[in-house]
Each structure stands twice: as structure tokens, then as C-alpha cells.
C-alpha positions in Angstrom: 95.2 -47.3 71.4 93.8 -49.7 69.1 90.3 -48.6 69.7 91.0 -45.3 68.8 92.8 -46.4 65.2 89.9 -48.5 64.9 87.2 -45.4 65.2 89.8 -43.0 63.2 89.7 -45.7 60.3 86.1 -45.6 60.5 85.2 -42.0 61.2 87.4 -40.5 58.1 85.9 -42.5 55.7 82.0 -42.4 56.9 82.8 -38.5 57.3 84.3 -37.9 53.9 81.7 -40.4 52.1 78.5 -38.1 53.5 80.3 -35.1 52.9 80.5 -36.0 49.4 77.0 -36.8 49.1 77.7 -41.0 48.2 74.5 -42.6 49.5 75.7 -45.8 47.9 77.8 -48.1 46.0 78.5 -51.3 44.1 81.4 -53.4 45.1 83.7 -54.5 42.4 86.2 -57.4 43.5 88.3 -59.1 41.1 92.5 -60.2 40.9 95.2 -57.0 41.3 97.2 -59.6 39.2 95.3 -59.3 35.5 96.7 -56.9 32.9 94.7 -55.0 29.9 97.1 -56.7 27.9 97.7 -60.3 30.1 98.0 -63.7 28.7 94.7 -65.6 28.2 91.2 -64.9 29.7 93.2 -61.5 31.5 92.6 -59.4 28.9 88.7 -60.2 28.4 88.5 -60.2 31.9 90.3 -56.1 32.6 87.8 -55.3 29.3 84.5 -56.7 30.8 85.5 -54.9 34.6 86.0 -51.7 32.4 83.1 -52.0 30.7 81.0 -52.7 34.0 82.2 -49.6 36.1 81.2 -47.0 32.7 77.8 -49.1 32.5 77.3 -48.7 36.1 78.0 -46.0 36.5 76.5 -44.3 33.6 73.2 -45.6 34.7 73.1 -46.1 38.3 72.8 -42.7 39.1 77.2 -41.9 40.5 76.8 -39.3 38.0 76.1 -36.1 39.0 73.1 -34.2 37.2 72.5 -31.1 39.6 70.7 -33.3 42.1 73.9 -33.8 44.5 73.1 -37.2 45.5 75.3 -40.2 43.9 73.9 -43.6 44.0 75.7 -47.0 43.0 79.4 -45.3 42.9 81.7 -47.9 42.0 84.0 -49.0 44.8 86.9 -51.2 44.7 90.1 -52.2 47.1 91.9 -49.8 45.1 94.5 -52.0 43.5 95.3 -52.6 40.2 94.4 -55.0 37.9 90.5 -55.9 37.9 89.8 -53.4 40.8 91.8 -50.6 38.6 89.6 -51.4 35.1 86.4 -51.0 37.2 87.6 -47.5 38.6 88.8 -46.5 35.4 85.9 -47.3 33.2 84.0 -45.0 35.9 86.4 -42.2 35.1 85.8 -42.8 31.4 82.5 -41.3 31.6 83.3 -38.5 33.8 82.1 -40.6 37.1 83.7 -40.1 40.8 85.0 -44.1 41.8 86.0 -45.2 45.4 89.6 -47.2 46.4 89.9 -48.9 49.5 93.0 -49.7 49.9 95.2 -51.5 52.3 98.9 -51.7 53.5 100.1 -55.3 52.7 103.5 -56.4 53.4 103.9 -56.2 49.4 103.1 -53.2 49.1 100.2 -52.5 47.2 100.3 -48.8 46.0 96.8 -47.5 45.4 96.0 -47.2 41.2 95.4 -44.3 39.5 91.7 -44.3 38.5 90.2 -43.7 42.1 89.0 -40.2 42.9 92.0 -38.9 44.9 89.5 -37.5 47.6 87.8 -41.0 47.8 90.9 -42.7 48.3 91.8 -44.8 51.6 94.5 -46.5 53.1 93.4 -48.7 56.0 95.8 -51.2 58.6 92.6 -53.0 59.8 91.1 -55.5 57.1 88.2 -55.3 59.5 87.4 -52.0 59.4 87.7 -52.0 55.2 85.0 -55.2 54.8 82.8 -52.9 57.2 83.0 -50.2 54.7 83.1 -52.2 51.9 79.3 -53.4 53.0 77.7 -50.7 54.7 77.0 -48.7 51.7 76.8 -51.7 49.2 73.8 -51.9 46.7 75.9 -54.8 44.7 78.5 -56.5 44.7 80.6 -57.6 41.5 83.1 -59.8 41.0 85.3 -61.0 38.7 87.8 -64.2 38.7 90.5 -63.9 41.6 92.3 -65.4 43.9 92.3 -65.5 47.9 91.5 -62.0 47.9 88.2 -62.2 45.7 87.0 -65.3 47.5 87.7 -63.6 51.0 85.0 -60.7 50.3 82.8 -62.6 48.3 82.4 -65.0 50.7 81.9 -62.6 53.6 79.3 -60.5 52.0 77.5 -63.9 51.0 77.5 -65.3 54.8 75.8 -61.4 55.7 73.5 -62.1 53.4 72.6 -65.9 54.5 72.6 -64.6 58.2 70.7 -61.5 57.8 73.3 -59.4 58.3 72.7 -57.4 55.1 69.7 -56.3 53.3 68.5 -57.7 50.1 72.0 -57.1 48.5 72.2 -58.6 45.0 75.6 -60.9 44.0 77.0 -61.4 40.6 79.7 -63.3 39.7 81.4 -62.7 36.4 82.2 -65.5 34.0 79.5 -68.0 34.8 82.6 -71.0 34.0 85.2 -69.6 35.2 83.1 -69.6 38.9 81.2 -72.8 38.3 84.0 -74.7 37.8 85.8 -73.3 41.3 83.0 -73.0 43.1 81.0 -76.4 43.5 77.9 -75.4 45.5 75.7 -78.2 44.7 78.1 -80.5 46.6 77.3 -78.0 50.1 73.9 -78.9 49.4 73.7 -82.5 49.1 75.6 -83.0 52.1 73.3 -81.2 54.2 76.0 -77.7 54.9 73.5 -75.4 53.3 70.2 -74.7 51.7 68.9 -74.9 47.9 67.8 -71.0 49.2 71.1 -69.9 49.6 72.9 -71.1 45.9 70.0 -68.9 45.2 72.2 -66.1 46.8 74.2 -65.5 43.8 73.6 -64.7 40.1 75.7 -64.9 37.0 76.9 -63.1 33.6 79.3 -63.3 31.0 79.8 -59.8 30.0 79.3 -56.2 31.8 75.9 -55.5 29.8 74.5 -59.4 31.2 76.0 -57.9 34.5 74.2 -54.5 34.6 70.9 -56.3 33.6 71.4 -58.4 36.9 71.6 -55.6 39.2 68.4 -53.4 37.1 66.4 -56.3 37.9 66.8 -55.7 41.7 66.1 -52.1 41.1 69.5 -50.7 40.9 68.6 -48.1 38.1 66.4 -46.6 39.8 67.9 -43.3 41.0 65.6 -41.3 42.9 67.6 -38.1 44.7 64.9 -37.0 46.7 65.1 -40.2 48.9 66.5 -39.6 52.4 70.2 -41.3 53.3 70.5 -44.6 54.4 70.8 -44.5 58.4 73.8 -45.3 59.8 74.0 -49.0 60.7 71.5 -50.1 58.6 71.6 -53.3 57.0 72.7 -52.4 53.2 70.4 -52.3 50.5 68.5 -50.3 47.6 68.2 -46.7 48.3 
């Protein structure tokens, strides 16, 4: 019966999504493990994820203004930490924010920022990087651990393949990701293209973040535009 679990995990979400009128999002990642108050970087880190999901979401178009159509809702795995700042900076300004969620053998309860309609639990990690993409307009994210690196890299390898539309990338704290991440060293060996470093932007704070995604056109809200069809590779409304 796997199949079946596999279309139920699907089906609720897609159903609920269109129901609510969500045409698209942008993916927040980042470690459930920083607190608004944590040692170090942690606490700049929760601010700047805050900061980015009121931005975004303030003008991307998740608000809604009598139109009915939300664009660019902010979308997380529903955890706490950074996931939890980005959902709660949405609900700051009054702004529905998505939580994909996932049993884990630690049990990772889902935080309390997400809409509670757009709330999921899911079994399959499968199914949730599925959902995670197929409305994507962005993705975001900020420092984490195996986690972070896991969706990050899986949306970048759609978006080397072809998989996925002309999805933008930003990584938050430009040395915090330089000094992990040590692309040049894939190119001079031959394991990827100069093209595809070109994949992924930077910024240092939610305002440098937000201008990233406005250059590839993520401001531009237009409700009258038809929904995305189902299956189609991700991208600007």
C-alpha cells in the first residue's frame, strides 16, 4: 500500500494548496537548531530569517488584497529554529506561511508560526522535496547542517539538469557558505561548469536577500495570471 500513502501524501497537500488559492512560494531552509537568543552568529542568523519571511512576504504578493491569489508564500519544513523565524516574520505582517513537516525518529513537533491549515506532516522525504519544488519561485537559505545542504543541493542539481525552471538560489551569509562550500575546486577539476557556480547568488542580510529575488522578477505580483499547470517545471508566475 505504499503507492497509495505515496498519492495520499501528495493529493492532501496539492488539494489544500489550490483550494487556498497559493499559486507559489519561496523556500526558506536553514538549522532547526538556532535560537533567537543562541550563542554566536545564532541570534543574527533567527533575526535575518525573520526579517526575510515579513520582507517577502510583504512584497511578494502572500498577502491578500481582495484579489484571492497569493504569490511567493513563505514555506519552510516546519521546524523550529531558522525555518520557525521565517514563518514567524510572515505572521508578523498578517501573512498566511506554509510548514512541511516530517516525522523523524526525534521527533520534530511542527512550530507555531505555520498557518495551522497549511500545516503537513509527511513519512515520505520524497514526497515533501516534491512539494517543496513544485510551487518554488525561490529558494532561501540560511546556515545549517545536513538538513540545509540536503535541499539545497537537490533543488541546485534540478536546476543544473533542467528539471526546474529558472528558479533563483540565495544563500544567506556570503562567509558563512563560502567557507563550507568550495565550488571553485568542482570546477578546476573538471566536475562541473563555470555556468553552474553561476546557479547561486548571495547576501548578508534579508533586505540584500529580497533584492536578489526582485531582480528575477519576484515582486511582480500579477493576480490575473492563470495557475501554474500541474507538473510544470517551477518558476515565476
Amino acid at each position: 500500500m505504499r503507492g497509495a500513502r505515496f498519492l495520499l501524501e501528495y493529493s492532501k497537500v496539492e488539494e489544500t494548496l489550490r483550494r487556498e488559492n497559493i499559486r507559489s512560494t519561496v523556500v526558506v531552509f536553514g538549522s532547526a537548531r538556532v535560537r533567537e537568543t543562541g550563542p554566536g552568529r545564532h541570534a543574527d542568523w533567527y533575526a535575518m530569517a525573520r526579517d526575510f519571511g515579513r520582507i517577502a512576504s510583504q512584497r511578494g504578493g502572500a498577502l491578500d488584497h481582495g484579489h484571492g491569489v497569493r504569490d511567493n508564500v513563505i514555506t519552510t519544513g516546519g521546524g523550529p529554529g531558522l525555518m520557525e523565524a521565517a514563518n514567524r516574520g510572515a505572521i508578523d505582517v498578517g501573512a498566511p506561511s506554509i510548514g512541511f513537516n516530517i516525522l523523524l525518529p526525534h521527533e520534530q513537533m511542527p512550530n507555531p508560526y505555520t498557518t495551522p491549515l497549511l500545516t503537513f506532516r509527511f513519512h515520505y522525504f520524497a514526497m515533501r522535496k516534491m512539494h517543496f519544488a513544485i510551487r518554488a519561485n525561490a529558494l532561501v537559505a540560511f546556515p545549517g547542517g545536513f538538513g540545509t545542504l540536503d535541499e539545497v543541493f537537490e533543488i541546485l542539481t534540478l536546476r543544473q539538469t533542467g528539471k526546474m525552471g529558472p528558479v533563483p538560489i540565495v544563500l544567506v551569509d556570503r562567509a558563512f557558505w563560502t567557507r563550507l562550500l568550495d565550488l571553485p575546486i568542482l570546477v578546476d577539476n573538471g566536475l562541473i561548469d563555470q555556468d553552474d557556480v553561476a546557479l547561486i547568488d548571495y547576501a548578508d542580510s534579508a533586505d540584500e536577500a529580497w533584492a536578489v529575488l526582485a531582480r528575477h522578477g519576484l515582486g511582480k505580483h500579477d493576480p490575473a495570471l492563470p495557475p501554474q499547470p500541474l507538473g510544470a517545471p517551477a518558476g515565476r508566475p
